[in-house]
N, C-alpha and C positions, 0 to 999 in steps of 0.2 A: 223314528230315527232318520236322520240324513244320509242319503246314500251319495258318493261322487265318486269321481275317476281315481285310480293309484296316482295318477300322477299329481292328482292338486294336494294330495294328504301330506299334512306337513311332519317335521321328525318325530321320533318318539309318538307318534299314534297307529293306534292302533281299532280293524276291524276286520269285521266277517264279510269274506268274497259272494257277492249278491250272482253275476252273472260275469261271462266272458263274452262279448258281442264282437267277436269274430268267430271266421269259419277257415275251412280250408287249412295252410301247413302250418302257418303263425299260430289257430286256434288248437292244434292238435300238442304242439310244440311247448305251448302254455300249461295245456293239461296234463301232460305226459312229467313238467317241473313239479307238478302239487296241485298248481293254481288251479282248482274246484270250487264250484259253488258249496258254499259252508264252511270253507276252509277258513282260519283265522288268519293275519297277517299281522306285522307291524313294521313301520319306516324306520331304520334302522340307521338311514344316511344318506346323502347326494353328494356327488360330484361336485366339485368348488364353479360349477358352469350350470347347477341343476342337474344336471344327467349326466349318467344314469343315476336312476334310484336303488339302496338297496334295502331289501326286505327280511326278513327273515320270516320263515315257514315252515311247519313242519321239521321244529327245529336245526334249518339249515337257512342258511343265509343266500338270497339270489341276489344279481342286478337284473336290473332291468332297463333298454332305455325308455325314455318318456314315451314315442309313440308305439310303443308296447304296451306301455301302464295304461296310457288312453283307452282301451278296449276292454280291461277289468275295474269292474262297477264294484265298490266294496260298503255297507254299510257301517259308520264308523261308530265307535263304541264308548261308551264315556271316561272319560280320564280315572286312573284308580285314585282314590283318597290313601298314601301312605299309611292315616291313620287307619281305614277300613283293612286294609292289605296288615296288620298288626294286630288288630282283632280279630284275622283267618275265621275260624268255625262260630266263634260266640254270634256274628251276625246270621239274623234271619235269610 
């Protein structure tokens, strides 16, 4: 799977948080929001300028600005099928 920055992910997609490559009070600041490796995410919106982006997680909604998003690496996940998502349990 493809992994990229929060910030290049376009709306309505959505993926699993791979790493947070900062340190220090931004990286604690990040972690303490949700944002953890394994965590799910999805783009929820941007600002009529690109920024900020907003997410939702953890069923709560953040923004964030772009050079925030730049430092969370997220693997993105594939589009759901409507029809798949309406077949719930019958699929394998």
């Amino acid at each position: 799977m493809t992994t990229i920055a929060l910030r290049n992910m376009a709306i309505d997609q959505s993926g699993i948080i791979k790493a947070i490559k900062v340190s220090g009070e931004l990286g604690r600041r990040l972690r303490e929001m949700g944002l953890t490796p394994g965590t799910r995410i999805s783009v929820c919106g941007r600002a009529p300028l690109k920024d900020p982006v907003a997410i939702r997680v953890l069923n709560s909604i953040l923004t964030l600005r772009n050079n925030e998003a730049e430092y969370i690496q997220v693997e993105i996940l594939p589009p759901i099928d409507d029809k798949d998502e309406q077949l719930g349990s019958v699929l394998p």
